[in-house]
N, C-alpha and C positions, 0 to 999 in steps of 0.2 A: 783213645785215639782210634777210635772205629773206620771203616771206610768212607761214611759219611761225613766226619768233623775231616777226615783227612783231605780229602775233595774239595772241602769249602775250605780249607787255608789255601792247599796248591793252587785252586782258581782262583783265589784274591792276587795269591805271588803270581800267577801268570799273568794276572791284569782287568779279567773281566769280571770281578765285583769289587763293589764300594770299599774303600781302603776302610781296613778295622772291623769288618764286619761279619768274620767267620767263627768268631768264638762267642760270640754275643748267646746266653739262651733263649730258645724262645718265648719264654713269658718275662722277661726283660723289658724294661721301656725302648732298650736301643733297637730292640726290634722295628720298632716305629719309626725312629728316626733315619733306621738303614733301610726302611719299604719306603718313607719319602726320597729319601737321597737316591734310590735306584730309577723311581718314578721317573724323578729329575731328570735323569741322564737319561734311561728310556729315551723321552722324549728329544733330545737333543741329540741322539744316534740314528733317530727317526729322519729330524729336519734334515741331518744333517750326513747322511746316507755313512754312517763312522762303521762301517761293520768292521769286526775282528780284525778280518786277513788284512786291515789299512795300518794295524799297530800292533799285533803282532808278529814276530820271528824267532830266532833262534835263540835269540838272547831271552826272551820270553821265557820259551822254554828251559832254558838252561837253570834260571831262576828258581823254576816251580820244582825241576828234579834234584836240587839243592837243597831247597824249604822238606820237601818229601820227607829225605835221610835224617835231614835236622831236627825235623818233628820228631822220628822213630817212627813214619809213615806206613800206612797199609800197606801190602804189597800189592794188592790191588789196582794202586795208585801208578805204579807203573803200568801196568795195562792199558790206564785211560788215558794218561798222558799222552804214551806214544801215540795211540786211537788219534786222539785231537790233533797231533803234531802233523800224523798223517795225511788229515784232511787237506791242510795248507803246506803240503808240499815238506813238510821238514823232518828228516828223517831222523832218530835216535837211535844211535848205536848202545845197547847196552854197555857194554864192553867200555864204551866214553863214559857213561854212566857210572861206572863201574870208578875209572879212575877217577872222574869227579868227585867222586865223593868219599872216597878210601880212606881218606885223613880228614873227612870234615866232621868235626863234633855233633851227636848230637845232645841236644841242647834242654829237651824239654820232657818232664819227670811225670808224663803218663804211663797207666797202664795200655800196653800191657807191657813196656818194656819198664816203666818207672810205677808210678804208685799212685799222682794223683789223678785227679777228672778233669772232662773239659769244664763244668763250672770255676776249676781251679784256675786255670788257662786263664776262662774270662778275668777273674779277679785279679791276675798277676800282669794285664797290660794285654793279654792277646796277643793276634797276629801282628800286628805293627811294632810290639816290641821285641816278639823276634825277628824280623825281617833285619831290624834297627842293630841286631845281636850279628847277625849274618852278614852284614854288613861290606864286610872284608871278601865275601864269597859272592857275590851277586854281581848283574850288571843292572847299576844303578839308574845309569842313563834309559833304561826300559820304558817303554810308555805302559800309562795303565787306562784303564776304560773313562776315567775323569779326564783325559787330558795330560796329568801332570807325570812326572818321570817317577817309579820307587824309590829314587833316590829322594827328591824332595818330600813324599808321604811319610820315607819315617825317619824326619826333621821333627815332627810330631811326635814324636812318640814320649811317653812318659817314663821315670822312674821312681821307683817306690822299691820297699823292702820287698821280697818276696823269694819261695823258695821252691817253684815251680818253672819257671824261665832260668837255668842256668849262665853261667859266663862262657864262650866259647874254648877260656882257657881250664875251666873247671867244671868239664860234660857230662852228664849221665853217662855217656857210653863213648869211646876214645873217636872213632872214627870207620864211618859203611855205617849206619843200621841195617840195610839190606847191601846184602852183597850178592853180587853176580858170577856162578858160579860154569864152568867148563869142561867135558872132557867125556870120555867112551861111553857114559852113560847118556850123555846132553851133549852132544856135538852142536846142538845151533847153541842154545843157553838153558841155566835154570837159574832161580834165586832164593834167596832165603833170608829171613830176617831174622840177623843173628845177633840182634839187641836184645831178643825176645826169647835166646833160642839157650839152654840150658850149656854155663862153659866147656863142661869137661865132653860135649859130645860133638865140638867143631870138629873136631878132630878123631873121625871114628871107624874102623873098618868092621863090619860084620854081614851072617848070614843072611839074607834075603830072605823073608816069607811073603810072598805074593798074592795077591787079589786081584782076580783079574777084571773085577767090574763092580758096579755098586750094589750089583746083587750078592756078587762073592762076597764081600765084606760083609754083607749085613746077615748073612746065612753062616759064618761061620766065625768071624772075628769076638764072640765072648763061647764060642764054645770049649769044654773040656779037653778034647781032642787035637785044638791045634798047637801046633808041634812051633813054641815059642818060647825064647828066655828075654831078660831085660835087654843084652847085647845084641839080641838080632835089629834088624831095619828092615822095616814095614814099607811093603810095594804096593800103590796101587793102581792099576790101567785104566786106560779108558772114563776118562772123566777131562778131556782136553776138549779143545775148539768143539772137535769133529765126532770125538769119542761119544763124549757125555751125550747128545752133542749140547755145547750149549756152555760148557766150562763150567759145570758148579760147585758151588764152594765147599766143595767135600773134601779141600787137602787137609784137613784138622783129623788125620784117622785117628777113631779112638784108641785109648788104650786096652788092649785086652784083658777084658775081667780079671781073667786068671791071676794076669800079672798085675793088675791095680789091688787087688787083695792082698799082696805082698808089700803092697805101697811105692808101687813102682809110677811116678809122675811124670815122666817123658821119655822117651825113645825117637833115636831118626826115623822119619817118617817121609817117603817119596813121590810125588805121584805130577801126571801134567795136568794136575788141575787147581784152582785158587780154595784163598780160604780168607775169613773174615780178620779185618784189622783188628779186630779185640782179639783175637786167638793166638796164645805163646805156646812155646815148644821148638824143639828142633824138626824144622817141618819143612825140606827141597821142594818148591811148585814152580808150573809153569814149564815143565822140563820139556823141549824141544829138541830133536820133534818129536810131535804126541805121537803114543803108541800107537792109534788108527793109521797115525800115516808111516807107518814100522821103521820108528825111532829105534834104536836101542834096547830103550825102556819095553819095547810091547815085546822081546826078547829073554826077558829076565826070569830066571826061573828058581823053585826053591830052592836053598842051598848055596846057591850063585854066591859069589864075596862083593859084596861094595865097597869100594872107600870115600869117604867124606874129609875133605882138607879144608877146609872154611879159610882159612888165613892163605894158605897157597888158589884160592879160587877153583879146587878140583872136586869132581865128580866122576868118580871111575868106577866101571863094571869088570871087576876083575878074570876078564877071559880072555881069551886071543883074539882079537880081530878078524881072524878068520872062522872062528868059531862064530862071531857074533855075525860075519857076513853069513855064514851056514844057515844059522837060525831062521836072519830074517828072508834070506831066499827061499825059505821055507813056506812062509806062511802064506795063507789064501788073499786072493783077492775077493773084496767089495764087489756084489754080485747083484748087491739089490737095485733094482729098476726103481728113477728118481722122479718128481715131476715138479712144477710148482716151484714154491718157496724153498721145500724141501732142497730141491735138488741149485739153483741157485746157492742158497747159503753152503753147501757143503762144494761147491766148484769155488766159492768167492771166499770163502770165512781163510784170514790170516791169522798164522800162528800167532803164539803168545808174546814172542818177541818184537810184534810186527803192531801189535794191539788188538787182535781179534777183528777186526773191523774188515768190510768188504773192502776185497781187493781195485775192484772197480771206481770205490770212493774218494781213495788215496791222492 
């Protein structure tokens, strides 16, 4: 359940591809039959001037951020949603988000939260027969890119034995695969896919070892020297919108040699930047606001205490608030002379909770 396979179910649930045709592989025959069937409609959006914003809304959306959790989605996949949401006016509150999906099952046994492949997916009925499973959670009445409502597309749907589509009563994972997280650390948000993410460490307070860029990291993270146990949690800055700049998917910090020799497979790990949907672990992204623009986060220093409450929705940097306003009144301002694109993207680029996307677009 990569960020890719994640993209193409969400855009089928939102509505703008052929119903059934996100899990298909592509050396498949139904490849062919879903490049004719879009052809189809191509042209008939063409005659017929159907662009998006005419059947799209919020119920749309609401839909795709459903299907998301249900799958055990990339956390990625929040990013792009809101992005698209934005375009056409419809704003996503994580935090809605957040309750939306808090008790919604999900449903379907990939890695990295389960076990099987998308080949598997294909063979157990696809996107349509979970939509079909979701059922109770959607709005049905949704228009999709053919004309017809999700509710009527999976009227189709089939059943067959299989043991990668679960029942909503008997889920992979109870309810959130990604949950939406709050507090002294992340005052706008952060999140974490805690389908993915190791049990016993929802719930974790320890020391801080900081990286302050992705040069820090790579210069010093499997050295002898740094001063690291399995309990600490791993910080790292500057990898957000603005930081990186560019947001890349460096939140997968590795684990440090030292401690993978010991056999040590996960640690909380923090930082405002993304990471790939194949990627598990206890891993906080997306944290707002990024340290460039002096969050919190660009304040954290070694030693500091974290706490992580997954289940209470917390993210706390355990200092005084006035300490933390000390810090960041502290730090320098952004000095460098911008011009170009350069300088555009970094006045215009929205946080993580916003979707990255120019502010001007919205």
């Amino acid at each position: 359940m990569g960020t890719a396979s994640t993209m193409a179910i969400t855009t089928e649930a939102l509505g703008l591809m052929v119903p059934n045709s996100a899990c298909a592989p592509a050396v498949s025959a139904d490849r062919k039959r879903i490049a004719e069937k879009t052809g189809e409609i191509s042209v008939k959006i063409a005659n017929e001037n159907l662009n998006p914003s005419k059947f799209l809304n919020e119920k749309s959306f609401m839909n795709a951020l459903t299907v998301l959790s249900a799958i055990g989605g990339s956390t990625n996949g929040v990013v792009h949603l809101t992005a698209m949401a934005g375009r056409l006016g419809v704003n996503i509150d994580l935090k809605n988000f957040d309750k939306l999906t808090q008790n919604l099952p999900m449903i379907v046994d990939l890695k990295p939260s389960g076990i099987g492949y998308m080949e598997d997916l294909y063979k157990a009925g696809g996107s349509i027969r979970i939509f079909n499973e979701l059922k109770d959670f959607l709005h049905l009445d949704a228009k999709l890119v053919n004309g017809n409502s999700i509710g009527k597309e999976i009227q189709k749907a089939s059943n067959w034995k299989q043991n990668i589509i679960t029942s909503k009563d008997n889920p992979v994972f109870k309810g959130g695969s990604i949950a939406v997280l709050n507090g002294t650390l992340a005052p706008g948000c952060a999140i974490i896919k805690q389908s993915a993410a190791s049990p016993h460490l929802l719930v974790h307070e320890g020391k801080a070892v900081v990286f302050e860029n992705l040069e820090d990291l790579a210069n010093r993270v499997d050295t002898e020297e740094l001063d690291v146990s399995k309990d600490d949690i791993l910080v790292l800055k500057s990898i957000g919108p603005k930081g990186g700049p560019g947001m890349p998917e460096a939140g997968l910090i590795p684990i440090p040699k030292k401690l993978a020799r010991q056999g040590v497979k996960d640690m909380v790990r923090i930082s405002d930047g993304r990471m790939s949907g194949t990627a598990s672990g206890t891993i906080v992204l997306h944290v707002t606001p990024e340290s460039y623009e002096k969050g919190p986060l660009a304040v954290v220093q070694n030693g500091d205490q974290i706490k992580l409450d997954v289940p209470n929705r917390k993210i706390d940097l355990l200092i005084s608030e006035e300490e933390i306003n000390k810090r960041i009144s502290s730090l320098s301002d952004d000095k460098i002379k911008r011009r170009g694109y350069n300088k555009l993207y970094m006045d215009e680029v929205t946080q993580a909770d916003e979707g990255v996307d120019f502010q001007f677009l919205k």
